[in-house]
Residue frames as a rotation matrix with the C-alpha (Angstrom) as fourth column:
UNK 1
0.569 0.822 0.000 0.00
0.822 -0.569 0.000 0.00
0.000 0.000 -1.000 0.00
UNK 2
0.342 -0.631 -0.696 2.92
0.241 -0.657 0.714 2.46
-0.909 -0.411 -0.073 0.81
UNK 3
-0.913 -0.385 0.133 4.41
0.236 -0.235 0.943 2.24
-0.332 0.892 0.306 -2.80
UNK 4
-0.516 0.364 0.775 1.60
0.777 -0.182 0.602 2.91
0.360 0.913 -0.189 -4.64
UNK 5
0.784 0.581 -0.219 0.30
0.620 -0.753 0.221 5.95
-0.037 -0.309 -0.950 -2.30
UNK 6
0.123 -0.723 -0.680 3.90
0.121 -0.669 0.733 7.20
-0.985 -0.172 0.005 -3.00
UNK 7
-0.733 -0.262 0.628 3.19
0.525 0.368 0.767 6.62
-0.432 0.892 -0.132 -6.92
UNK 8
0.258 0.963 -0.081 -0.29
0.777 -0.256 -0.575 7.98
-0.574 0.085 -0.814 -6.65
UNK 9
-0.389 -0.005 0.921 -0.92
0.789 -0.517 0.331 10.89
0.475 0.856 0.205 -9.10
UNK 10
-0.165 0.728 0.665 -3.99
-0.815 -0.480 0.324 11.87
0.555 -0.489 0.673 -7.03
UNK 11
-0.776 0.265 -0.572 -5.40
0.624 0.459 -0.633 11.25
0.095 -0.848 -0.522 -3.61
UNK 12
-0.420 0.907 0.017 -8.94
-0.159 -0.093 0.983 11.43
0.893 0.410 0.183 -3.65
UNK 13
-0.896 0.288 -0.337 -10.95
0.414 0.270 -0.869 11.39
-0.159 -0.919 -0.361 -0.03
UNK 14
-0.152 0.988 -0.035 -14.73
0.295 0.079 0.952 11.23
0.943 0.135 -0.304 0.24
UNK 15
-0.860 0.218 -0.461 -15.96
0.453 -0.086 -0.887 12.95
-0.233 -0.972 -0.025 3.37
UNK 16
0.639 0.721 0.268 -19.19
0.558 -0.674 0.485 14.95
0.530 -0.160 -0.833 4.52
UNK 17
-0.071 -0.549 0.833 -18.73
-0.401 -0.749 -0.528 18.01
0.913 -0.371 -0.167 6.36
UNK 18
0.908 0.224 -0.353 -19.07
0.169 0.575 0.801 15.78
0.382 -0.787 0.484 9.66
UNK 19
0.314 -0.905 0.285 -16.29
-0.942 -0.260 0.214 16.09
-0.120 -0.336 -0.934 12.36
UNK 20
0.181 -0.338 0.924 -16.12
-0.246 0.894 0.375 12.58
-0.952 -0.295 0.078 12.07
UNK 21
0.743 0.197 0.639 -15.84
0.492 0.486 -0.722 12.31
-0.453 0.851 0.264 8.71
UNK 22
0.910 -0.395 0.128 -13.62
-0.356 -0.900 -0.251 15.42
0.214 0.183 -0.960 8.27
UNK 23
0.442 -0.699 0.562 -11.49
-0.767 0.030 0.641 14.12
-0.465 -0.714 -0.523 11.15
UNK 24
0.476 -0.304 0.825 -10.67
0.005 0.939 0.343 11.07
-0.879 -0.160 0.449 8.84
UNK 25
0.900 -0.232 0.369 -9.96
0.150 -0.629 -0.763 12.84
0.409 0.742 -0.531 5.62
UNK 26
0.648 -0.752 0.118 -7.27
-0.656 -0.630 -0.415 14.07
0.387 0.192 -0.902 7.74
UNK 27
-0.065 -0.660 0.748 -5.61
-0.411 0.701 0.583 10.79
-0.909 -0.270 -0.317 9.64
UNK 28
0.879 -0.014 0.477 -5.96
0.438 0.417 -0.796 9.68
-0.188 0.909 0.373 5.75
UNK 29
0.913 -0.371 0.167 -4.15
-0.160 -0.703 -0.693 12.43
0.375 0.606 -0.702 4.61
UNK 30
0.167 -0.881 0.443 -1.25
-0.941 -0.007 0.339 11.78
-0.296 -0.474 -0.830 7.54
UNK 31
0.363 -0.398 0.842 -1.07
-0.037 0.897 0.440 8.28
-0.931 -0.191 0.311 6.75
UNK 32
0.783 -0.102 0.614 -0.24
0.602 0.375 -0.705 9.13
-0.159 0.921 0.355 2.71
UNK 33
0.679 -0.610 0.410 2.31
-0.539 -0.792 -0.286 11.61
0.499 -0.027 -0.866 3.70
UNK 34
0.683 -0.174 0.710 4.00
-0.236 0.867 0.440 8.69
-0.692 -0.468 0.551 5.62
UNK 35
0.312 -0.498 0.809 4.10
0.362 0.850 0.383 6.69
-0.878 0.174 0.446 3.14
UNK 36
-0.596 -0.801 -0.051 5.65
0.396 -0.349 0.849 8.95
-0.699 0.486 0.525 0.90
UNK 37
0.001 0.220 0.975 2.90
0.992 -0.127 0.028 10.86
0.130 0.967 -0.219 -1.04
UNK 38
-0.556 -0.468 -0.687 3.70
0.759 -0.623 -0.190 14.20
-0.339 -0.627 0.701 -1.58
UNK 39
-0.570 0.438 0.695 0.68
0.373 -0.616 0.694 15.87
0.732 0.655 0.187 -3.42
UNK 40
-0.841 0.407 0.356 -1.85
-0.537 -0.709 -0.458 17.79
0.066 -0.576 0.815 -2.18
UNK 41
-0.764 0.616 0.191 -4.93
0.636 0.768 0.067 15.33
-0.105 0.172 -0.979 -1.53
UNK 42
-0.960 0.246 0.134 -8.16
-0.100 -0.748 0.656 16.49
0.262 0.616 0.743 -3.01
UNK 43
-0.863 0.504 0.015 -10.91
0.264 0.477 -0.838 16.22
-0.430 -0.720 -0.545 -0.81
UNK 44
-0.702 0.707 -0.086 -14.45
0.139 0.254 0.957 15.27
0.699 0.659 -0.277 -2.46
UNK 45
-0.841 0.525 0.132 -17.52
-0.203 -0.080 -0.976 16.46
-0.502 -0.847 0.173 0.23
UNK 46
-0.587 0.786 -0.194 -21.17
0.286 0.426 0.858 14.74
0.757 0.448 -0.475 -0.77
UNK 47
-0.618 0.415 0.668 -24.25
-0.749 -0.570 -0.338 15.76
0.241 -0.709 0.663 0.79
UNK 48
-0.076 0.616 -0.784 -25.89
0.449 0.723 0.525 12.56
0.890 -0.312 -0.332 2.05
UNK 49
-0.569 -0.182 -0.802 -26.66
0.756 0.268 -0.597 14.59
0.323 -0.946 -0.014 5.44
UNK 50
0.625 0.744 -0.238 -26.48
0.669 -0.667 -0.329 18.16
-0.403 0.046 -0.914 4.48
UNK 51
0.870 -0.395 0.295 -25.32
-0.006 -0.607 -0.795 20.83
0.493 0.690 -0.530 3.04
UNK 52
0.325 -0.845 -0.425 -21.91
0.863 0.449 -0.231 20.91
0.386 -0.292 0.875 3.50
UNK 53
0.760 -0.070 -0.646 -20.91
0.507 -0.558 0.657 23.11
-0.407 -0.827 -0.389 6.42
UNK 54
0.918 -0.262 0.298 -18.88
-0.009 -0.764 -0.645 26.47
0.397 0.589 -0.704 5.27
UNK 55
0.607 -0.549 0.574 -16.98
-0.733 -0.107 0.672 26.88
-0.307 -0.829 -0.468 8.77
UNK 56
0.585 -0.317 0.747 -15.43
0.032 0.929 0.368 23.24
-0.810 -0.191 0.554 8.04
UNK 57
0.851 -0.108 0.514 -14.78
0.523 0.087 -0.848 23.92
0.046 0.990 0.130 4.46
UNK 58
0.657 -0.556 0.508 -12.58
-0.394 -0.829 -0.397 27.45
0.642 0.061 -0.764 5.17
UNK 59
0.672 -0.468 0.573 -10.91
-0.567 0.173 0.806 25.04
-0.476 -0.866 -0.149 7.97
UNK 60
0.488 -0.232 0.841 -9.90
0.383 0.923 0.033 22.18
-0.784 0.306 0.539 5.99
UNK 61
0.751 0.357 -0.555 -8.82
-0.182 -0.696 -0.694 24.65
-0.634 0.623 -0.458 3.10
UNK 62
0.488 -0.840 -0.235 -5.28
-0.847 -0.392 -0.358 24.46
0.209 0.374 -0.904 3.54
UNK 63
-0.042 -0.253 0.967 -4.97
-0.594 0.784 0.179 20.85
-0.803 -0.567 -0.184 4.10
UNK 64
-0.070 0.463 0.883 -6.92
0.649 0.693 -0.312 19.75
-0.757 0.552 -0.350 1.01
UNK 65
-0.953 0.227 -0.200 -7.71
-0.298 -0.603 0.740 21.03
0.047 0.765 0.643 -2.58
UNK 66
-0.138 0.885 0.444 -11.74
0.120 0.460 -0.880 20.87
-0.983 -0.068 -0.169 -2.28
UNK 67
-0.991 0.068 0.118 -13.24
0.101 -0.221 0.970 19.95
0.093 0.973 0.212 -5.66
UNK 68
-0.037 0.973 -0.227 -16.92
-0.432 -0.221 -0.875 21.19
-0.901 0.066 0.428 -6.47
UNK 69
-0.041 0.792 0.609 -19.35
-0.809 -0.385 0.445 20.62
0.587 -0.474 0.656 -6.45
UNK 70
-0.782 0.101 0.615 -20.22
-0.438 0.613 -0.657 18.44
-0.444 -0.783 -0.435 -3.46
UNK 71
-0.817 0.404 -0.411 -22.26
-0.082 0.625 0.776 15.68
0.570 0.668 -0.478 -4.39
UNK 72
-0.492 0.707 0.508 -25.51
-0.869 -0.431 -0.243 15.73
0.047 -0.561 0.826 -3.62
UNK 73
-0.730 0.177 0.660 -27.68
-0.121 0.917 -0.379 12.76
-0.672 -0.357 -0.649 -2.25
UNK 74
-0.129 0.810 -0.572 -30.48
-0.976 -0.003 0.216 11.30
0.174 0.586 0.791 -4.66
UNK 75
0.097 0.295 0.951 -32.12
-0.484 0.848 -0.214 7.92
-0.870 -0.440 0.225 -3.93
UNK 76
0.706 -0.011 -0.708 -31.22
-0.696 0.174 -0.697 7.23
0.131 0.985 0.116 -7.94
UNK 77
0.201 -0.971 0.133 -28.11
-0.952 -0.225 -0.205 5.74
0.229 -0.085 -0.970 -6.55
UNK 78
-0.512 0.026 0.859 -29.44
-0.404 0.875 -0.267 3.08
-0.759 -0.483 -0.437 -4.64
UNK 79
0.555 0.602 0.574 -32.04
-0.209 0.769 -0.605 2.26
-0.806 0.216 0.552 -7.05
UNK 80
0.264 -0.764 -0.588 -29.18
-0.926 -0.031 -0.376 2.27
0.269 0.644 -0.716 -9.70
UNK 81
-0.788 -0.608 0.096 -27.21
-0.611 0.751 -0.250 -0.56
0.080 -0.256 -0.963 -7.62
UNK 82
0.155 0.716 0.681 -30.33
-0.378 0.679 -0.629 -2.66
-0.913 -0.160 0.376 -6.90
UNK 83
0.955 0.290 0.066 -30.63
-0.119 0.577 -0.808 -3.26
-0.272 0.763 0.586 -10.72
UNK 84
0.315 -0.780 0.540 -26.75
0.666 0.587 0.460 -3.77
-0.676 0.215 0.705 -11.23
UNK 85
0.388 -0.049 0.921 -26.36
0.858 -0.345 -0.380 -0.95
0.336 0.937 -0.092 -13.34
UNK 86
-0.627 -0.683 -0.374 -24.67
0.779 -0.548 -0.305 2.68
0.004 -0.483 0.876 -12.84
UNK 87
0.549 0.802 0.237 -27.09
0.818 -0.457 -0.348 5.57
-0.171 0.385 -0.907 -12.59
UNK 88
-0.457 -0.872 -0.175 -24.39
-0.002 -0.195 0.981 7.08
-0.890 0.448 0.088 -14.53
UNK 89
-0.943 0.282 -0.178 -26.78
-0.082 0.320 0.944 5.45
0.323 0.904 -0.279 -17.50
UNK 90
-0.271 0.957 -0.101 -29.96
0.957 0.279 0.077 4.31
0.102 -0.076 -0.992 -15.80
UNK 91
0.735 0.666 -0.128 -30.34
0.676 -0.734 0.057 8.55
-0.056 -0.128 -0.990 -15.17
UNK 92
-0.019 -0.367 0.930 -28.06
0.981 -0.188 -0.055 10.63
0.195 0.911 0.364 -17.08
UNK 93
-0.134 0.553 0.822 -29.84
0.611 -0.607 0.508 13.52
0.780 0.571 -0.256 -16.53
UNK 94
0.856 0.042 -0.515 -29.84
0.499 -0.331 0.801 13.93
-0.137 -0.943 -0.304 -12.70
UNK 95
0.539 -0.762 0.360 -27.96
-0.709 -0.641 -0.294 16.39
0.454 -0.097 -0.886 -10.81
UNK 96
0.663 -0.601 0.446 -26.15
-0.247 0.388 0.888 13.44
-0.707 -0.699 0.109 -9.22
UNK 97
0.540 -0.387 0.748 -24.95
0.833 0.374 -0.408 12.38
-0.121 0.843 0.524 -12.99
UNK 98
0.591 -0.507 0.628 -23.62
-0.131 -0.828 -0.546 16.27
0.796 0.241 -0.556 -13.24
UNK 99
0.740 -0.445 0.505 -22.20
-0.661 -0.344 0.666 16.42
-0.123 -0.827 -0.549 -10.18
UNK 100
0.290 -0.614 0.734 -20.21
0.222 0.790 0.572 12.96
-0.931 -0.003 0.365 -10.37
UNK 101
0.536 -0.351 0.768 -19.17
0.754 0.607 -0.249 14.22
-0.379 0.713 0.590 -13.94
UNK 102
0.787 -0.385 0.482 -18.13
-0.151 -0.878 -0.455 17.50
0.598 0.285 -0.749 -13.43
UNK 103
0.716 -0.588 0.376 -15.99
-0.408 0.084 0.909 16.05
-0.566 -0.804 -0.179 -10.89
UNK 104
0.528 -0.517 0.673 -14.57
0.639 0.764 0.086 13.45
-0.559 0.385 0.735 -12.77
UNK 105
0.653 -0.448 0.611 -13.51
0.504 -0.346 -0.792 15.92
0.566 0.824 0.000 -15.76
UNK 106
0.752 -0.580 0.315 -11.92
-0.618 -0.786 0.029 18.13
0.230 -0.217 -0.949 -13.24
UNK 107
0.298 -0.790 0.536 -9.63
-0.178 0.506 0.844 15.10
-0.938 -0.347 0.010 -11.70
UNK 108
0.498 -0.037 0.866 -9.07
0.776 0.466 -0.426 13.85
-0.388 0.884 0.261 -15.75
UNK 109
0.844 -0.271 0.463 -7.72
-0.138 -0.944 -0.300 17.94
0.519 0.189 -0.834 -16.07
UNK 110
0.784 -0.620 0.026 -5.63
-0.617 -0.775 0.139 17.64
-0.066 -0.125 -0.990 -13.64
UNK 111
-0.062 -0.785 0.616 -3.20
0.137 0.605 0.785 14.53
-0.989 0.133 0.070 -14.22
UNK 112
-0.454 -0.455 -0.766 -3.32
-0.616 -0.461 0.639 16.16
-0.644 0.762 -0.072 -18.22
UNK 113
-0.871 -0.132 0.473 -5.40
0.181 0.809 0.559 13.69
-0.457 0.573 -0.680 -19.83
UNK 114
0.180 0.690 0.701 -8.20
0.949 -0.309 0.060 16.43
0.257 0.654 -0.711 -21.31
């Protein structure tokens, strides 16, 4: 695990704005600096709770590159996985489908590969 978080391009971390969730983001973040990664990790906040807390954001600032938009929650997701399928395709059209693809293009930007 150590070599290939020191190989890594990007370090991605899923959190809400939770302290508990937050608070791992960062014992992530210490444990890929360890083992030898030396980017900035790019922390990914989803709203499966709530909106994602400002105060936490402006805290975490200089620890993490936040990407936007924060994913929002949609019950498409589950019913997506129920049938085996991504709702990527089964719903296209949702703001979870934007959201998860405006990420994506921005991580695809930055390691140069659009």
């Amino acid at each position: 695990t150590n070599y290939f978080t020191a190989l890594a391009d990007l370090l991605v971390i899923p959190s809400t704005s939770d302290i508990l969730s937050v608070r791992g983001a960062v014992h992530t973040k210490e444990f890929a600096a360890q083992s030898g990664y030396e980017g900035i990790p790019l922390l990914i906040f989803n709203k499966s709770s709530a909106e994602v807390d400002a105060e936490i954001k402006r805290q975490v600032q200089g620890d993490f590159e936040i990407l936007e938009p924060a994913i929002r929650f949609d019950a498409l997701v589950p019913q997506s996985q129920m049938t085996g399928k991504s709702f990527l395709t089964t719903a296209n059209q949702s703001e979870v489908s934007a959201d998860v693809r405006e990420i994506t293009y921005s991580m695809l930007e930055k390691v140069g590969l659009i």
